[in-house]
N, C-alpha and C positions, 0 to 999 in steps of 0.2 A: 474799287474797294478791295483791301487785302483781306484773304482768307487764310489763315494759320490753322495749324494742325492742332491747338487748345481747342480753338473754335469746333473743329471737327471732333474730336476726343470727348468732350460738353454735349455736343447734339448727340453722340448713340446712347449717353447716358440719360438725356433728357432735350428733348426737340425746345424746348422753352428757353433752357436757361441762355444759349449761346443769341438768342433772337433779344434778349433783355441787356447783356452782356453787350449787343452791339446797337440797339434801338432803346434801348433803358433810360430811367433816371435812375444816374448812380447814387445820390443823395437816397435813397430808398432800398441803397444793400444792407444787408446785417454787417455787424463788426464783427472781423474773423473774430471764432471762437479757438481755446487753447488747444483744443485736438488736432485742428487745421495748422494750425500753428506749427505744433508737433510734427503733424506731418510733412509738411514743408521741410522743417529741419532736418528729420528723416531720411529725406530724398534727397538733400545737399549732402548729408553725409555719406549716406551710398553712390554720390555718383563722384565725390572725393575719394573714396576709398580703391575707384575704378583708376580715377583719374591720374591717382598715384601711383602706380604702374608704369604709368607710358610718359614717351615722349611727346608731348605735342606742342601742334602751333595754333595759336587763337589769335583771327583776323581784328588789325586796330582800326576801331571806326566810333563816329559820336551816335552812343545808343538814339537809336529810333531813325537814323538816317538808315535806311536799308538800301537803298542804292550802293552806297556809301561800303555797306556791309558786304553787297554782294560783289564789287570791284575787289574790296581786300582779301575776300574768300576765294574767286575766279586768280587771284594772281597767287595764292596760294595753293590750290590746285593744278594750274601749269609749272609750278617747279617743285610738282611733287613727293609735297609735303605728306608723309608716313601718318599723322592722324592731324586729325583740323576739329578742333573742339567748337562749339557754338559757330560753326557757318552761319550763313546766310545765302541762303538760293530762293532769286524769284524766278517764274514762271510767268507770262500772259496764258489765264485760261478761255477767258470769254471777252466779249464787250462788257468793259465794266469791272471784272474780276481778275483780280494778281492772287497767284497761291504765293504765301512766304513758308519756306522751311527751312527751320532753325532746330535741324538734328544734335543731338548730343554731342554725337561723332562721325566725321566723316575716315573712315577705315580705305587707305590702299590697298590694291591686291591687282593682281596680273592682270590684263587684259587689255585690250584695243580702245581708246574715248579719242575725241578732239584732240586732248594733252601728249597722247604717244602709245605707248604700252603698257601702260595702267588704266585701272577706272576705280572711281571710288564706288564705296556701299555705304548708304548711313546706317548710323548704331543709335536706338535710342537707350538711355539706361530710365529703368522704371522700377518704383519703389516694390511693385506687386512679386510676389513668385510665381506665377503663372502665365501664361502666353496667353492674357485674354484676347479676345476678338477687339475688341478697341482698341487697341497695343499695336496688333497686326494691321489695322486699318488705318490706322497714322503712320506703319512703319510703312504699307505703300504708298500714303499720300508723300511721303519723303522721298522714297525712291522714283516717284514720277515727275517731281519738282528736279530731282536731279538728273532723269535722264535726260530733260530739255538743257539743262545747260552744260553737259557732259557730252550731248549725243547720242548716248550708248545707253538702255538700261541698265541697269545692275542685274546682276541674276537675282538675289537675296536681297533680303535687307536684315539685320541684324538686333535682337532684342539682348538686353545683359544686364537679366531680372535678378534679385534678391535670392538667389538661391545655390547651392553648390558648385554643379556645373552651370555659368551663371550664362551662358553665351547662348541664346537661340536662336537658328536659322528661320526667316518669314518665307511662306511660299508663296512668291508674288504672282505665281500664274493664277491660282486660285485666291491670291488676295485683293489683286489690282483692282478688278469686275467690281467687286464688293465695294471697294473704296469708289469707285467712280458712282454706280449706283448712291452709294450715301453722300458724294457728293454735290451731284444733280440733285437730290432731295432737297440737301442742306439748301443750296442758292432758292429753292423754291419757294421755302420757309421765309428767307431772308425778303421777300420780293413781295411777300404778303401785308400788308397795311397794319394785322393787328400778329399780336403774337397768341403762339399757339396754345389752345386748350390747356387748363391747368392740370395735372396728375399728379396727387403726391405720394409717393413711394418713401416711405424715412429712412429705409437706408440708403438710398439714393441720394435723397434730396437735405437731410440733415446737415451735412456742412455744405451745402449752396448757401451763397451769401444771401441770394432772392428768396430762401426759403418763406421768411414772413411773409413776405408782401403775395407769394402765392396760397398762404396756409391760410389767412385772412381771405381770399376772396376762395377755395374753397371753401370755405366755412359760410361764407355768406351763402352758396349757391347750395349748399349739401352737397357738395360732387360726390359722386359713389366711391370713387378712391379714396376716400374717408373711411369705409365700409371694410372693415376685415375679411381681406375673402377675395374682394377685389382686385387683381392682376390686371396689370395693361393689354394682357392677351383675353382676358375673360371681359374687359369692359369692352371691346374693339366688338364680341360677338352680343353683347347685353346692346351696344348703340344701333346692331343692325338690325333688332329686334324693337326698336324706340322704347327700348327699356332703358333711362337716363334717372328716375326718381328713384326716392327711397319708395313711396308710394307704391309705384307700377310696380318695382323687385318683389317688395312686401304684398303684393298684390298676382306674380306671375304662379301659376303653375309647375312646379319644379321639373314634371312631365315633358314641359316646352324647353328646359335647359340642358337636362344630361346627355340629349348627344351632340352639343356644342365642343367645337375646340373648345378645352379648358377644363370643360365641366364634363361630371359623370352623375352615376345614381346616389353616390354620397356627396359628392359638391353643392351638387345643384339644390337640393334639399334642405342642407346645409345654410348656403347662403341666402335662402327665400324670409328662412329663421333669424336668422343675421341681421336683416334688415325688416323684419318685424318686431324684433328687440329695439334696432335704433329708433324706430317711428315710436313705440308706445313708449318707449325709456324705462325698460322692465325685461327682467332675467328672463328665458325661457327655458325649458329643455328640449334638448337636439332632438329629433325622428327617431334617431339610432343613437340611443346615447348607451353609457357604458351600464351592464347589470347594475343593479343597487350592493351586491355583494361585494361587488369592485371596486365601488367606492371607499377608501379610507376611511377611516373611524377616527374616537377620540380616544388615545392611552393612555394609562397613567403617567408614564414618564413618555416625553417626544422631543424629540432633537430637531432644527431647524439650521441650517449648513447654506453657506453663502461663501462662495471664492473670489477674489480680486487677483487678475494677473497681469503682466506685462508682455504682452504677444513679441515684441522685438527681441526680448530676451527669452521666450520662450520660458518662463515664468510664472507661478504662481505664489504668489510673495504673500499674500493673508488666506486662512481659514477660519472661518468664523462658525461659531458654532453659539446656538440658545438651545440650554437646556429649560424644558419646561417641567418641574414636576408638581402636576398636578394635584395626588393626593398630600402633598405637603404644602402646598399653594405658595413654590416656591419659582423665583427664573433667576437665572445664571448667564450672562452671556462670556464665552472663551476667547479671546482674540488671540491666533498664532500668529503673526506678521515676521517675516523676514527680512529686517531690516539691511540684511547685504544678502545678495542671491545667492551667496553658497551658503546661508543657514534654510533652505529649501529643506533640503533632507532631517533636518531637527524639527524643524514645525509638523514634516509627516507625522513624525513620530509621536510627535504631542498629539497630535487628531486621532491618531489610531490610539493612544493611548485611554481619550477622554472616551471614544465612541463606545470601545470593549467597559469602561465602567457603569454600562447602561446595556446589556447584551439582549435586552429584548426590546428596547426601545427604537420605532422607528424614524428613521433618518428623512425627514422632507426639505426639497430643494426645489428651484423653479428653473425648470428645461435642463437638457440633458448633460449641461455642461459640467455639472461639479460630479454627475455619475462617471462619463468616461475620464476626469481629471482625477480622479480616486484610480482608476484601474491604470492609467499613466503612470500616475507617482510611484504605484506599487511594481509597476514593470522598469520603472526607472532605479528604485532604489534597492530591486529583489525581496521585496516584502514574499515571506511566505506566503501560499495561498493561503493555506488555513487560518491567517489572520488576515485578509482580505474579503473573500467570498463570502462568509458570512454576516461581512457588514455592508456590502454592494446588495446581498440579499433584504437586508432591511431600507433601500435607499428609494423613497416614493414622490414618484416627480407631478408635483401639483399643477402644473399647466396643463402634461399630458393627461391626466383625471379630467379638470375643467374645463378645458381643451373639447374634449370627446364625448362632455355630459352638456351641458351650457352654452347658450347664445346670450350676451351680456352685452349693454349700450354703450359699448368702448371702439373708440376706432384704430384702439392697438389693445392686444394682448400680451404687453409689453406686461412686466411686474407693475411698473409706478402706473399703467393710465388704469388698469385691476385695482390697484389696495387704492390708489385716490380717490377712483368712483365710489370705492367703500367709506370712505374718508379719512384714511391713513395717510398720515402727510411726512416725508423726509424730514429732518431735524436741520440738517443744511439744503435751504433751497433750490440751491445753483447745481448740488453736487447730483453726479453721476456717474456711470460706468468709466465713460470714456474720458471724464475731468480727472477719475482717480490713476487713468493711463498715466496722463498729465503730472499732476499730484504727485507718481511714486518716483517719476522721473526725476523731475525738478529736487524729491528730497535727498535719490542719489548726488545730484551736485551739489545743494545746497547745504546737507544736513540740517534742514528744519522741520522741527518735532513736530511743529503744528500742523505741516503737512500729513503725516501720521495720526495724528488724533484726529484731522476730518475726515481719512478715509478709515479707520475704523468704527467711527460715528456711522459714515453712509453703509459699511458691512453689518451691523449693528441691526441699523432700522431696516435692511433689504430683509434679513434672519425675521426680523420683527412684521415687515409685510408677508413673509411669506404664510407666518403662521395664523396671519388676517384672514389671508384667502382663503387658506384651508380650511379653516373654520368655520368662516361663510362658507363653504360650498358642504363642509357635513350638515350643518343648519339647514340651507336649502333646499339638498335633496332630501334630507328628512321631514321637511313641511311639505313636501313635492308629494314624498310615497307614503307618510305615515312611518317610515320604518325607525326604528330604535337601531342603535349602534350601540356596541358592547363598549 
């Protein structure tokens, strides 16, 4: 059986998906969604923009014959070819098991191999800016596929991330271990009859193609990773304790959890409540929730503020802003969109212009994104302070409030699965965050308005959830404490 470096890159992200990916029915994946899509194209575009640089040679062979592949790579490395794009290097690792690696780039440099006085390093290029630990553990699974048909390790192996200086050195003394440990696991997994426990993480697991077919048999089972709160390291210490139900959790002692890896004297507490809200299906408040004074109120005028950007460009191309005024029993909604990314600095202005027409009114947003994207803009375009600080001081983030008052029977505290359970529903059903990534791209190329009209519809109704929740939760904790809000 070959064993590829995706295969290994999949299991540190999730033990499941690469066990389904090689033992699956593939009639039962999702159909890529556009964000994968995206990203996909993303990563052919950065590793063109690398590739364009250099000279290289890429081995001729008919895809999927890898023998095939790894003859015309081997005769490309004995006449010392300067870069070899898509190699192919097999390895025998075990009875039964071929490692394949198909690094980016195979990089010359000095040194003693089989070939003469060179050795190669492979280079992977990766869409990420950072030198995750998964990055590193494929770049030594590459370099150990090539010491065997080299000879000679490589000292390094080489990453050339999305970023400035885009070149990073792996330190394979300290990586190698790691990769071989993961992958003894991996074959272990593979050797199993059924595949492994489900766990669903949604940032993890939201563009896995298997995602449905595991989010359905979670849901049938309850699995606690459902459970906000929930971490693969907190449920590892929850299973040694035969703590697996919503029941048992909703049922433990918070006493017996905080000094677990994971948990402490507010987690543990925390998460007892957590899952005493999911079993009865009813709001609660936290042990330690935030004073009743802390809680936001209702004002007469209140702003509700929602940003849509384009991480690739380092962008944020709409401001959405609902004005609520209350004693006129009126609402407004403002949409700044930048329809080419150099009118960024124009839309500032318009947002700080609308916000100072309201200079006592406060600002709510959901998580901390649109606060430090406010202090961005304003260090980006030299906004005075004195027209900054005063309105970042009006800026009240509802999650954090809810957050730290509220156990609610959601298994995300995501904005949509909040204002849903309340029964706020999107205007466009499909759209989201990550579709509007999509959405702003495609209007770049295309110039299609309709594109722009869905995603200020979804900025629209996110302004329109926000101000749901907030609402529910001054309601709530006023029928909680009895208290009046001014």
């Amino acid at each position: 059986m070959l064993i590829n470096a995706e295969l290994l890159l999949q299991y540190q992200r999730c033990k499941r998906r690469p066990f389904l990916d090689t033992h699956g029915d593939k009639s039962q994946r999702d159909t890529p969604n556009e964000l994968l899509w995206k990203l996909q194209q993303d990563k052919i575009a950065h590793q063109l923009s690398i590739l364009a640089k250099l000279t290289y040679h890429q081995p001729d062979y008919p895809y999927g014959n890898w023998e095939a592949g790894a003859a015309a790579t081997l005769e490309l490395m004995q006449r010392g070819i300067e870069y070899i794009h898509k190699g192919v290097l097999l390895a025998t690792y075990s009875e039964g098991y071929t490692l394949l690696s198909r690094p980016n780039l195979l990089v010359k440099q000095p040194g003693q191999s089989c070939f003469g006085d060179w050795v190669y390093v492979p280079a992977s290029i990766e869409l990420g800016k950072r030198p995750k630990q998964e990055y590193q553990v494929v770049a030594a699974f590459h370099a150990q596929v090539l010491a065997t048909v080299q000879r000679r390790r490589p000292e390094t192996a080489l990453l050339m991330l999305r970023t400035k200086d885009r070149s990073y050195a792996v330190d394979l003394v300290k990586w190698m271990p790691q990769m071989q440990q993961i992958l003894e696991e991996f074959i272990q997994v593979l050797e199993t009859p059924a595949a492994p426990e489900v766990f669903i993480s949604r940032q993890k697991c939201n563009l896995c193609h298997w995602y449905s077919q595991c989010y359905a048999i979670a849901q049938s089972q309850k699995h606690l990773s459902l459970l906000p709160g929930v971490t693969p390291i907190r449920y590892t210490q929850l299973q040694a304790l035969a703590i697996t139900t919503l029941e048992s959790l909703a049922n433990t002692s918070p006493t017996t959890l905080e000094n677990l890896l994971g948990f402490d004297s507010e987690v543990a507490p925390k998460l007892v409540v957590q899952a005493q809200s999911a079993l009865e299906r009813r709001p609660f408040i936290l042990p330690y929730p935030l004073p009743t004074a802390d809680i936001t109120f209702t004002a007469p005028i209140e702003l509700y503020f929602d940003i849509e950007a384009q991480p690739d460009l380092d962008l944020d191309y709409l401001l959405g802003v609902l004005v609520v005024n209350r004693k006129a029993n009126t609402e407004q909604f403002y949409s700044f969109m930048a329809e080419k990314p150099e009118d960024e600095e124009s839309i500032w202005q318009q947002f700080l212009d609308l916000v100072w027409q309201y200079p006592e009114a406060p600002i709510y947003h959901f998580c901390v994104y649109e606060f430090d994207t406010v202090k961005r803009l304003a260090k980006l375009y030299r906004t005075p302070y004195s027209s900054v600080h005063p309105v970042l001081n009006r800026f009240v983030d509802v999650y954090e409030q809810l957050t730290q008052s509220v156990a609610l029977p959601v298994e995300s505290y995501a904005l949509k699965a909040i204002a849903r359970w309340l029964g706020f529903e999107w205007r466009d059903k499909e759209a989201s965050g990550a579709k509007c990534i999509y959405w702003y791209d495609q209007w770049l190329q295309t110039g299609d308005r309709t594109l722009l009209e869905i995603i200020q519809r979804y900025n629209e109704d996110d302004c329109r959830a926000t101000r749901s929740v907030k609402d529910w939760l001054v309601n709530f904790v006023q029928d909680e404490y009895g208290t009046r809000f001014a």
